[in-house]
ZAVEXVEX-978615 format. One record per residue (C-alpha): residue in one letter; x, y, z; residue number from 1. Coordinates in Angstrom, 3 decimals, decimal comma, m for minus. Layout:
BEGIN
 res       c1       c2       c3   n
   a        X        Y        Z NUM
...
! end
This chain:
BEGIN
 res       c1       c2       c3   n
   x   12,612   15,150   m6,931   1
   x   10,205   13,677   m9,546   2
   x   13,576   11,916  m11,341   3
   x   14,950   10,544   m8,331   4
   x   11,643    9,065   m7,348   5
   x   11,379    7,418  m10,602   6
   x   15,333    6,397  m10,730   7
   x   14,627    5,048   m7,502   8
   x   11,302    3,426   m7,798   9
   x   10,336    4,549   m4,018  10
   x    8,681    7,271   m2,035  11
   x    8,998    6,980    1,338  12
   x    5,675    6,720    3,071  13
   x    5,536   10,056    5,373  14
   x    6,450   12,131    1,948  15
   x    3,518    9,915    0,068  16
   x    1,048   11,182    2,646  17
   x    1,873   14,841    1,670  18
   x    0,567   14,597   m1,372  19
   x   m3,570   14,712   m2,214  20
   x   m5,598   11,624   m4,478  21
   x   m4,997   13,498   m7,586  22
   x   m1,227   13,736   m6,619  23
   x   m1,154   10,613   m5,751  24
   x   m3,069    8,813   m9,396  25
   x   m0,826   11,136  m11,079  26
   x    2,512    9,549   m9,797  27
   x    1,618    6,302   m9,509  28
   x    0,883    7,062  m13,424  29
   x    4,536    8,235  m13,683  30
   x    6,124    5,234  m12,066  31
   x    3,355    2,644  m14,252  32
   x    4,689    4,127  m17,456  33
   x    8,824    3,934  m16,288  34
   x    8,133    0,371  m15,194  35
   x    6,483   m0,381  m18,307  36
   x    9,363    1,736  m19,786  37
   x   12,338   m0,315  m17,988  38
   x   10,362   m4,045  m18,915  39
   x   10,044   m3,280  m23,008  40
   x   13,843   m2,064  m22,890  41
   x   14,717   m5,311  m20,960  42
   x   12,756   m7,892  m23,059  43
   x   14,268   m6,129  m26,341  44
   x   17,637   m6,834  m24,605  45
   x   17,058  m10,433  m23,309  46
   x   14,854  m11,272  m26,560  47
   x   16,712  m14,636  m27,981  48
   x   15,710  m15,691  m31,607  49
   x   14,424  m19,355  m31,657  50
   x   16,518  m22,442  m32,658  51
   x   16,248  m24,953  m35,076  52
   x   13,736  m27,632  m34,110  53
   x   15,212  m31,021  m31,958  54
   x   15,108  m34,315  m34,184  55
   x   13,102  m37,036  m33,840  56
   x   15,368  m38,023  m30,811  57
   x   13,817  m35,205  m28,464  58
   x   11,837  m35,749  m25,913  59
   x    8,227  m33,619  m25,804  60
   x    4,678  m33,841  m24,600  61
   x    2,029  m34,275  m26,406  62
   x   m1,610  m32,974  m25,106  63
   x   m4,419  m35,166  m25,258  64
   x   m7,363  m33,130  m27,178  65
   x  m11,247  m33,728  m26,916  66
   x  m13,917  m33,466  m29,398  67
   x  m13,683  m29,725  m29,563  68
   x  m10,136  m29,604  m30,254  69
   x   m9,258  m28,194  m26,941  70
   x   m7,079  m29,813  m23,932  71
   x   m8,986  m32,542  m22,692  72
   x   m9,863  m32,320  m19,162  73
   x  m11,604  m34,388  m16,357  74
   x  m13,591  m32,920  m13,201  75
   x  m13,953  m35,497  m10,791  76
   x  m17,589  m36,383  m10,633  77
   x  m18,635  m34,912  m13,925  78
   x  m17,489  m37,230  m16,333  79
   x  m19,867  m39,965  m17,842  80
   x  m19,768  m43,155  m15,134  81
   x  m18,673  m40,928  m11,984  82
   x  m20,235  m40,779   m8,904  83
   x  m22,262  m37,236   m8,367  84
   x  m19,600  m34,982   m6,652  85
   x  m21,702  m34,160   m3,550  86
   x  m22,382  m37,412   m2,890  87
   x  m18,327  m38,354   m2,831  88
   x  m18,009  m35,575   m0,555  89
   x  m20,947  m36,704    1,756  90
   x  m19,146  m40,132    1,905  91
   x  m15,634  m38,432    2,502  92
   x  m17,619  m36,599    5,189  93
   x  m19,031  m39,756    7,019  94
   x  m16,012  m41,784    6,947  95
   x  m13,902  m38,694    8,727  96
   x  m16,655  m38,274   11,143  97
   x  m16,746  m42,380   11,544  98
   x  m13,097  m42,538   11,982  99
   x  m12,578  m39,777   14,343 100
   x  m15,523  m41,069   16,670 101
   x  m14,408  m44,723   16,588 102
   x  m10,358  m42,971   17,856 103
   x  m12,148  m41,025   20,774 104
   x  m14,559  m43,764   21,540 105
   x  m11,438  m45,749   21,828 106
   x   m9,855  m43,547   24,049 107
   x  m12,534  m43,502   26,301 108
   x  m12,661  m47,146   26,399 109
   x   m9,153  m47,033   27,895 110
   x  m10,157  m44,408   29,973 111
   x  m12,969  m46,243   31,527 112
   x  m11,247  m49,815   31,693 113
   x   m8,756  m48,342   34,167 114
   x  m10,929  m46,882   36,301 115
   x  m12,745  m49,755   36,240 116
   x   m9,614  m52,125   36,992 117
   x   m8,360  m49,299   39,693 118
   x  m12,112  m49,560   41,779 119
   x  m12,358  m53,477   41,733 120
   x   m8,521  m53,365   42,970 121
   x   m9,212  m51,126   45,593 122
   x  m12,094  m53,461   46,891 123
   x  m10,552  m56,474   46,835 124
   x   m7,568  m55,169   48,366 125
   x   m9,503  m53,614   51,219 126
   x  m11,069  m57,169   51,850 127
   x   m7,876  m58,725   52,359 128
   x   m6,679  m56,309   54,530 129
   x   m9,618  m57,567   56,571 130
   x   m8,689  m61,174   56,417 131
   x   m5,318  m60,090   57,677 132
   x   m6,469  m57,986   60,617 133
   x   m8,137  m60,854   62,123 134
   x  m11,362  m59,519   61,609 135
   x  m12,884  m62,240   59,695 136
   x  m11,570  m65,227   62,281 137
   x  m13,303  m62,957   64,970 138
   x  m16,277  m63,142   63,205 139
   x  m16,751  m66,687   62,556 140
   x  m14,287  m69,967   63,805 141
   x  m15,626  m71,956   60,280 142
   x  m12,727  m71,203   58,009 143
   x  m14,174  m73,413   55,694 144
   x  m17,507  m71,066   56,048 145
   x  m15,480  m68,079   55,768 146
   x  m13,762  m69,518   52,458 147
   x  m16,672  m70,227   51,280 148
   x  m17,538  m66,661   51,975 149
   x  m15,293  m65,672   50,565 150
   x  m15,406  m67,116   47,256 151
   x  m18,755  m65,790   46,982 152
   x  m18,148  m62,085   47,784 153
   x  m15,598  m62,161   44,834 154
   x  m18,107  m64,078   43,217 155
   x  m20,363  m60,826   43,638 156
   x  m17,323  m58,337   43,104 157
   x  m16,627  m60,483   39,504 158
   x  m20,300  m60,514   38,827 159
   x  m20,637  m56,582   39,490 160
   x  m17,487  m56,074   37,328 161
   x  m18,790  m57,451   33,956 162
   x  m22,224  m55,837   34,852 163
   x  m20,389  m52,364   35,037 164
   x  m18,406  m53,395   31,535 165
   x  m20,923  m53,979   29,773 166
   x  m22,878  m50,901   30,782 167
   x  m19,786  m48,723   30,490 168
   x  m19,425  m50,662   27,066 169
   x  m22,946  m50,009   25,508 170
   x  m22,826  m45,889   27,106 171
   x  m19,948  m45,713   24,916 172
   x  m21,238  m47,166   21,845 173
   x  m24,034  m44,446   22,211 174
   x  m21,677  m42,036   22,875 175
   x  m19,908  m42,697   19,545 176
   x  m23,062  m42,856   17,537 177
   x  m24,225  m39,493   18,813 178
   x  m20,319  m38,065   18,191 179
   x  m20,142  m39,084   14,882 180
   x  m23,560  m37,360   14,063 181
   x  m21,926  m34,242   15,579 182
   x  m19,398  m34,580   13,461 183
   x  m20,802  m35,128   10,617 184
   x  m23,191  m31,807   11,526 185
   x  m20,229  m30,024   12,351 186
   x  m18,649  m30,625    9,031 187
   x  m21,417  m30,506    7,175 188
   x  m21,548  m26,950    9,230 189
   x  m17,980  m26,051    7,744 190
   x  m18,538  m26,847    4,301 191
   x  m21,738  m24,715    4,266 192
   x  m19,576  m21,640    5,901 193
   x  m16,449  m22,085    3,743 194
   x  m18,887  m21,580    0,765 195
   x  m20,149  m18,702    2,102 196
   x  m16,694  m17,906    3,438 197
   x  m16,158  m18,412   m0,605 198
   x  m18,571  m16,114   m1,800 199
   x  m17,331  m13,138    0,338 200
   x  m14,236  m13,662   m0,867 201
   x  m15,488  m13,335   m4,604 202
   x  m17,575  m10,141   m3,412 203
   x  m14,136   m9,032   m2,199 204
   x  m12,208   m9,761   m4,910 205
   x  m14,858   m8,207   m7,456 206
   x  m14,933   m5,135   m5,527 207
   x  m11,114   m4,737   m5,234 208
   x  m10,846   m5,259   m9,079 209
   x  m13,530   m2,282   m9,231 210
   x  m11,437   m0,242   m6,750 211
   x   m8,283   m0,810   m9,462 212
   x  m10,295   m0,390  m12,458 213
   x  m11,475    3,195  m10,784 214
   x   m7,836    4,197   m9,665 215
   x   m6,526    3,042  m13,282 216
   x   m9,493    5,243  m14,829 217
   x   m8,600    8,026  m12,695 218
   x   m4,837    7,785  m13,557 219
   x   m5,941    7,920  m17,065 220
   x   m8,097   10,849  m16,284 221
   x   m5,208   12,768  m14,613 222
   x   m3,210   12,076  m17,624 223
   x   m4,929   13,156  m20,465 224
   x   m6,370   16,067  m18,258 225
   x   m2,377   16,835  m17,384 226
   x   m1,795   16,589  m21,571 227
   x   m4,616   19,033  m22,363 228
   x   m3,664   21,483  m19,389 229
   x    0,131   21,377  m21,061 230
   x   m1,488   21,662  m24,532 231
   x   m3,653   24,440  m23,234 232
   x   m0,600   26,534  m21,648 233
   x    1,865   26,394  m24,896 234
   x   m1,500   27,674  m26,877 235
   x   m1,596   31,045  m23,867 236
   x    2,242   31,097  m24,383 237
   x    1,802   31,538  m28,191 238
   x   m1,436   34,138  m27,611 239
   x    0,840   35,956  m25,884 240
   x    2,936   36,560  m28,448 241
   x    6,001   34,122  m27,914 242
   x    8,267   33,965  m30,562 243
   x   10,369   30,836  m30,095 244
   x    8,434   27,724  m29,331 245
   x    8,180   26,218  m25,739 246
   x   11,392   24,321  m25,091 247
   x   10,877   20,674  m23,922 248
   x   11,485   20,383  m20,163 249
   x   14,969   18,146  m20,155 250
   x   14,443   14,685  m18,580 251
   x   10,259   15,057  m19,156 252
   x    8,570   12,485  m21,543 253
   x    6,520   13,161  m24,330 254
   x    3,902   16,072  m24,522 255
   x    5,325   17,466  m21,342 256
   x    6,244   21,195  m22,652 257
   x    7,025   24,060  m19,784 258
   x    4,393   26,620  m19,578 259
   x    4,323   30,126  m20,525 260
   x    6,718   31,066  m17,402 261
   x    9,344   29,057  m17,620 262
   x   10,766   29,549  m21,134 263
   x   14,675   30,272  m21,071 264
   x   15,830   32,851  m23,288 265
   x   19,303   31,667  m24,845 266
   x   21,153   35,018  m25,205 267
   x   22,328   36,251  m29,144 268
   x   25,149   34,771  m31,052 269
   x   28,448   37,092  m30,443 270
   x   27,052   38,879  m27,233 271
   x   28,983   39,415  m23,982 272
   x   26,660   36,633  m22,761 273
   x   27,024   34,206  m25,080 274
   x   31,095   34,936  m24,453 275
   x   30,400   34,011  m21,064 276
   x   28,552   31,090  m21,877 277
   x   30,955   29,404  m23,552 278
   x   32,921   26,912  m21,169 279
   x   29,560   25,962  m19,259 280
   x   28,609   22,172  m19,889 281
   x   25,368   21,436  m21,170 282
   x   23,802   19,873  m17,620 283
   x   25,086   23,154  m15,901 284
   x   22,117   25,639  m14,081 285
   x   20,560   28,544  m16,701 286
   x   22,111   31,902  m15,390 287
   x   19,563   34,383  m17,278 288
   x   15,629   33,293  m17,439 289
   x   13,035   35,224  m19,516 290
   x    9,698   34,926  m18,035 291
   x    6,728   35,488  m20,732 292
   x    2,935   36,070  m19,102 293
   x    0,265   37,637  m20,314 294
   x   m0,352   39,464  m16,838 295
   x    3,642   40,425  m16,597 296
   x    5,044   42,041  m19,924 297
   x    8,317   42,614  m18,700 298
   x   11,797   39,685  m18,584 299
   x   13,164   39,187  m15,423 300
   x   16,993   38,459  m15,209 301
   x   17,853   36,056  m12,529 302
   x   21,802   36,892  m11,076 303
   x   24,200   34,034  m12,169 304
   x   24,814   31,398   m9,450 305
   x   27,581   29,658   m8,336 306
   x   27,773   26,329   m7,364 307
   x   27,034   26,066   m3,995 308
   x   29,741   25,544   m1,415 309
   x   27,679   22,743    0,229 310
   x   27,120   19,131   m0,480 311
   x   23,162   18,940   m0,527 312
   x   22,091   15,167    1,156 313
   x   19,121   13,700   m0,842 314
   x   16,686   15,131    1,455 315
   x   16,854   17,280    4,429 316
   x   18,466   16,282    7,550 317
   x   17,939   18,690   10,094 318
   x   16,864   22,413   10,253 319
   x   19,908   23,739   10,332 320
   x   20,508   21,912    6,761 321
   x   17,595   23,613    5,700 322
   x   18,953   27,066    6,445 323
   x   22,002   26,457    4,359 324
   x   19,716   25,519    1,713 325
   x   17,776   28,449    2,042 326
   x   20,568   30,555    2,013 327
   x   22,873   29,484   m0,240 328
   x   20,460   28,515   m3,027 329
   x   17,197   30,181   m2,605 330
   x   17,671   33,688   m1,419 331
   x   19,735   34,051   m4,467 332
   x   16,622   33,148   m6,393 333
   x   14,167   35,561   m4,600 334
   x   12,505   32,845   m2,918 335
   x    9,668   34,564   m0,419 336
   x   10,274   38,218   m2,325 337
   x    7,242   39,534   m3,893 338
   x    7,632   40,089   m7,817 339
   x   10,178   43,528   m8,178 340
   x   10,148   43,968   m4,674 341
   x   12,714   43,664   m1,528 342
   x    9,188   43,093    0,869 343
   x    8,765   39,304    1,843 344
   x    5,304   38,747    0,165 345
   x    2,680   37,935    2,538 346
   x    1,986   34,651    1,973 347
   x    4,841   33,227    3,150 348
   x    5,708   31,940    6,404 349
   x    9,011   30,948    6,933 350
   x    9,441   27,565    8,300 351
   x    6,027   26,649   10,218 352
   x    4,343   22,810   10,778 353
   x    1,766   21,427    9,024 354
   x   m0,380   22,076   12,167 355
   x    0,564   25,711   12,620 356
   x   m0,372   26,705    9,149 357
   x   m3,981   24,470    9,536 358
   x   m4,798   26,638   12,994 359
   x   m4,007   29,727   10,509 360
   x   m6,133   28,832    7,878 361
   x   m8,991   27,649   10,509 362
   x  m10,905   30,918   10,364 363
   x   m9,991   32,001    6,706 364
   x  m12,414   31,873    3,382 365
   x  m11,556   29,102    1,137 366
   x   m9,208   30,157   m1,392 367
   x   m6,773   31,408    1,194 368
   x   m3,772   29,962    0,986 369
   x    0,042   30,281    2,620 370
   x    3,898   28,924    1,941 371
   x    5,612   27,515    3,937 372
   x    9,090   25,941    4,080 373
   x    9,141   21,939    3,640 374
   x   10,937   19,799    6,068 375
   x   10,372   16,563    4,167 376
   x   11,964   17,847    0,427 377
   x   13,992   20,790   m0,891 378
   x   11,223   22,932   m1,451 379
   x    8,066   24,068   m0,010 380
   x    4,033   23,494    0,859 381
   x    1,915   25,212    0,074 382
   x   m1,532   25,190    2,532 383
   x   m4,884   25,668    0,737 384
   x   m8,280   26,421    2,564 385
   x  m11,100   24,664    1,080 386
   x  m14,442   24,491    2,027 387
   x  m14,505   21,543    4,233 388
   x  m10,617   21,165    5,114 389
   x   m7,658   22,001    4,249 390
   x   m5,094   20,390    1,058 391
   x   m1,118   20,465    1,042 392
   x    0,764   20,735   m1,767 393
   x    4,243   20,018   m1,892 394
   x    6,514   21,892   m4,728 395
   x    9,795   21,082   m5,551 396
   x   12,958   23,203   m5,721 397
   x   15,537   21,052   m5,799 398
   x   16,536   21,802   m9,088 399
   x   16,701   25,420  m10,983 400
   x   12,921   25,698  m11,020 401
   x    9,728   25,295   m8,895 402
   x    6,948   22,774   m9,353 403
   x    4,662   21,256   m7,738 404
   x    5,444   17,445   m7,105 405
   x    2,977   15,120   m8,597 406
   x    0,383   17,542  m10,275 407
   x    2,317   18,486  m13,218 408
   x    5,422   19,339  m14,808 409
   x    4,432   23,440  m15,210 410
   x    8,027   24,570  m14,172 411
   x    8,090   28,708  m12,592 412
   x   11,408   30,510  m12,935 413
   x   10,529   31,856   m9,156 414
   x    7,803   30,912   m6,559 415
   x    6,591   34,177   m7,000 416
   x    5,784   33,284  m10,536 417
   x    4,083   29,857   m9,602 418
   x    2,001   31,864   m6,804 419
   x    0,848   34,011   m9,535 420
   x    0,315   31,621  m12,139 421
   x   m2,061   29,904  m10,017 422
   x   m4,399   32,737   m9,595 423
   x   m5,492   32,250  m12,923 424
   x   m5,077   28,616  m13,863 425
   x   m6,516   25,861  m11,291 426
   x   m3,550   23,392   m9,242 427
   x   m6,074   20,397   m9,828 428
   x   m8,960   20,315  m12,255 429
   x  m11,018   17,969  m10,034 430
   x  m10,281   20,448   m6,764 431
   x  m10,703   23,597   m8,765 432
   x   m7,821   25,109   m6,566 433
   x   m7,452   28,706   m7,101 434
   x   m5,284   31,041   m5,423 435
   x   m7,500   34,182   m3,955 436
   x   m5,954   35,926   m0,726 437
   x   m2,809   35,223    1,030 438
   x   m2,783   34,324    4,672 439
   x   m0,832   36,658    6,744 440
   x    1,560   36,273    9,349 441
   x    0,773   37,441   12,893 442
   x    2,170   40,122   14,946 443
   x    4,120   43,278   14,041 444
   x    7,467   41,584   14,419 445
   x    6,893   38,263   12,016 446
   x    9,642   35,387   12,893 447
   x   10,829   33,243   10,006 448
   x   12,658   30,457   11,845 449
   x   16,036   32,711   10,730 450
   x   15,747   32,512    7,342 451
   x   15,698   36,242    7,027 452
! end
C-alpha cells in the first residue's frame, strides 16, 4: 500500500483521515523525499552542458549598477528630487474624489434640469388650455389687457424659472463640495483598512510559515525517531541471538531494516526445499518464514501459497470482495488465530465499523485495544483506547506481511506477531501506544460478518 501511494503520488482523502498526526508527518515525509527523489533524477536527465558564448553580433542586456555594485533601482518618491510618496498619493486621492464628484454632480444637474423643464411645461401648458377654454375672454373683453397679461404671467413663470436654476445650481455645487470630502474620507478610510487589511495578512502569513516550519520539524522528528526505533530493533534482533543479519525490506530506502519478526530464513543449499525453490522468480511470495523474538524461541513455518485464483482490484470494492480476500489469502496465513492455536484470539472482531468498535472501547481502560477488518485497504484497524479518546491504526496486508501504514516499516510474518510485538515496543513514541488487554467480543455466539 505504502508503494502504490508513493508510485501514485495520492491518497485519497477518506483513507488520509484514518490515519493519526504522527501517521500523517510520517508519510507526508515519505512522499517529500520520492518527490525530491523523482526531481534530482529528472534534472540529471534534462541537465544540458552550456554552449559556446554568441559573438559580438548577439543581442543581450546589460543591468544598470549603482554605487554599491548592485542592480540599480528606483522607488517612486524616494529618490533625490521626488515628491514625498504620501503626498503623491494624497493628490491621487483628491483628484479621484474631485473627478468622481464633478461626474455625479453632473448627473444630477441633468437630473434636475428636466424636472425643471417638465414643471415650467406643465404650467404654461395648463395656461393655454385656459386661453382656449374661453376662460380668459370671460374674464375680461380687453384682449389687449389680457395680452398684456399675459406677457407678464410668463414674465413671472421666466422670472421664477432662473430663480429656481440658480438655486438648484448653487445646492448642487454644495452638494459636490461636501461629496468630494466624503470621498476623499472614504478613501482615505480604505487606504487606512487595506494597511491594516495588510498587516493581518503578514500576521497570517508569519504564522502559516510557523505552522510549516512545526510540521517540517515534526516530520524530521518522526524520521530520525523511525531510524533509531529501526536501529534499536536490529540491535534486540542481534541480543537475541540472530545469526544472519536483518535482511533489507525489498522496495524500502535506506536504514529501513525489518525487525526482529520478520526475518526470512532461506532454506540450506541441496535440501528438499531449496529443490523446490528452484523455478520460483525472484518477486514471487516467501513460502517458509522464520520468526526470531526474544519472548517466542520457537520458528514458525507458514504453508506454501498459491497464487490466488482472484484478480485483487486496488482497493476493496464491496464486502463480498473482502470475503474472498479473507479467504483466499488470509486464512491461509492465520490471520485472527492466536499464536499455535485453532481459537480466534480475542481481540479480533471480524468485520465491525469504526463506530461499533468506539461504543466497545467506551467503557474499557486505556490500553485496550481490538482488530478489526478494514473496508478502506487490504488489511485491518486496529482500535486503541486512550485516555481521552480513541486512535485508529490502519495496517497493511496487501502484500506477504503486516504493517502498519504510515508509522513504520516493522514488517510481522502474522498479525498475531505484530499484536504481540506491540506489547512490548510502543506504535508511536509521541502516543506511547502499548498494547495491554484485548477487547472482547459480546455474546456466547460471536458473529464475524462470515469470515469464519
Amino acid at each position: 500500500m505504502m508503494q502504490q501511494i508513493l508510485r501514485d503520488m495520492f491518497i485519497e482523502p477518506d483513507l488520509l483521515a484514518e490515519l493519526n498526526e504522527e501517521q500523517k508527518h510520517i508519510l507526508f515525509y515519505k512522499i517529500r523525499e520520492e518527490q525530491v527523489r523523482r526531481w534530482t533524477e529528472r534534472e540529471s536527465q534534462s541537465a544540458v552542458p552550456p554552449g559556446p558564448p554568441r559573438g559580438g553580433g548577439g543581442k543581450g542586456v546589460q543591468w544598470l549598477l549603482g554605487s554599491d555594485g548592485d542592480v540599480w533601482v528606483w522607488v517612486m518618491g524616494e529618490a533625490a528630487g521626488d515628491t514625498p510618496y504620501e503626498e503623491i498619493v494624497t493628490e491621487l486621492m483628491e483628484e479621484r474624489a474631485r473627478k468622481q464628484a464633478q461626474q455625479e454632480a453632473r448627473e444630477l444637474w441633468k437630473a434636475k434640469e428636466a424636472e425643471i423643464e417638465r414643471k415650467f411645461r406643465d404650467a404654461m401648458a395648463k395656461e393655454k388650455a385656459r386661453f382656449v377654454a374661453g376662460k380668459w375672454r370671460e374674464e375680461t373683453e380687453d384682449r389687449k389687457a389680457a395680452k398684456q397679461e399675459e406677457e407678464g404671467i410668463q414674465a413671472e413663470l421666466k422670472k421664477w424659472e432662473v430663480e429656481e436654476r440658480q438655486r438648484e445650481e448653487k445646492e448642487i455645487r454644495r452638494r459636490e463640495e461636501c461629496r468630494a470630502k466624503e470621498l476623499y474620507l472614504s478613501l482615505r478610510e480604505e487606504e487606512k483598512s487595506d494597511e491594516q487589511e495588510d498587516k493581518e495578512w503578514q500576521e497570517q502569513l508569519r504564522r502559516s510559515k510557523a505552522a510549516d516550519e512545526e510540521k517540517q520539524r515534526k516530520a524530521r522528528w518522526a524520521r530520525d525517531e523511525y531510524r533509531r526505533q529501526s536501529l534499536r530493533a536490529v540491535e534486540k534482533g542481534r541480543g537475541a541471538g540472530l545469526g544472519e543479519p536483518f535482511q533489507k525490506t525489498q522496495g524500502n530506502g535506506p536504514g529501513q531494516n525489518r525487525r526482529h519478526s520478520d526475518v526470512i530464513a532461506a532454506p540450506p543449499a541441496g535440501s528438499a526445499q531449496a529443490h523446490h525453490h528452484r523455478g520460483l522468480q525472484p518477486a514471487a511470495p516467501p513460502l517458509y518464514r522464520r520468526r526470531h523474538n526474544r519472548r517466542h524461541s520457537s520458528v514458525g513455518v507458514l504453508p506454501p501459497t498459491d497464487s490466488p485464483a482472484w484478480v485483487r482490484p486496488a482497493r476493496p470494492s464491496s464486502r463480498e470482495s473482502i470475503l474472498l480476500w479473507f479467504r483466499e489469502e488470509q486464512r491461509p496465513k492465520r490471520a485472527g488465530y492466536e499464536r499455535n492455536s485453532s481459537s480466534i484470539a480475542p481481540w479480533f472482531h471480524g468485520i465491525i465499523s469504526r463506530q461499533d468498535s468506539e461504543a466497545l472501547l467506551i467503557n474499557a481502560e486505556e490500553g485496550c485495544f481490538l482488530v478489526r477488518v478494514s473496508e478502506r485497504i487490504w488489511g485491518y484497524t486496529l482500535s486503541y483506547r486512550t485516555a481521552g479518546g480513541f486512535k485508529h491504526f490502519l495496517i497493511d496486508a496487501s502484500g506477504d506481511y503486516y504493517s502498519f501504514l504510515g508509522v513504520d516499516q516493522s514488517r510481522h510474518a502474522t498479525l498475531a506477531d505484530l499484536i504481540d510485538f506491540h506489547k512490548e515496543e510502543v506504535i508511536t513514541t509521541s502516543g506511547g501506544e502499548l498494547l495491554q488487554e484485548a477487547c472482547r467480543k459480546k455474546g456466547s455466539s460471536p458473529d464475524f460478518g462470515g469470515l469464519f
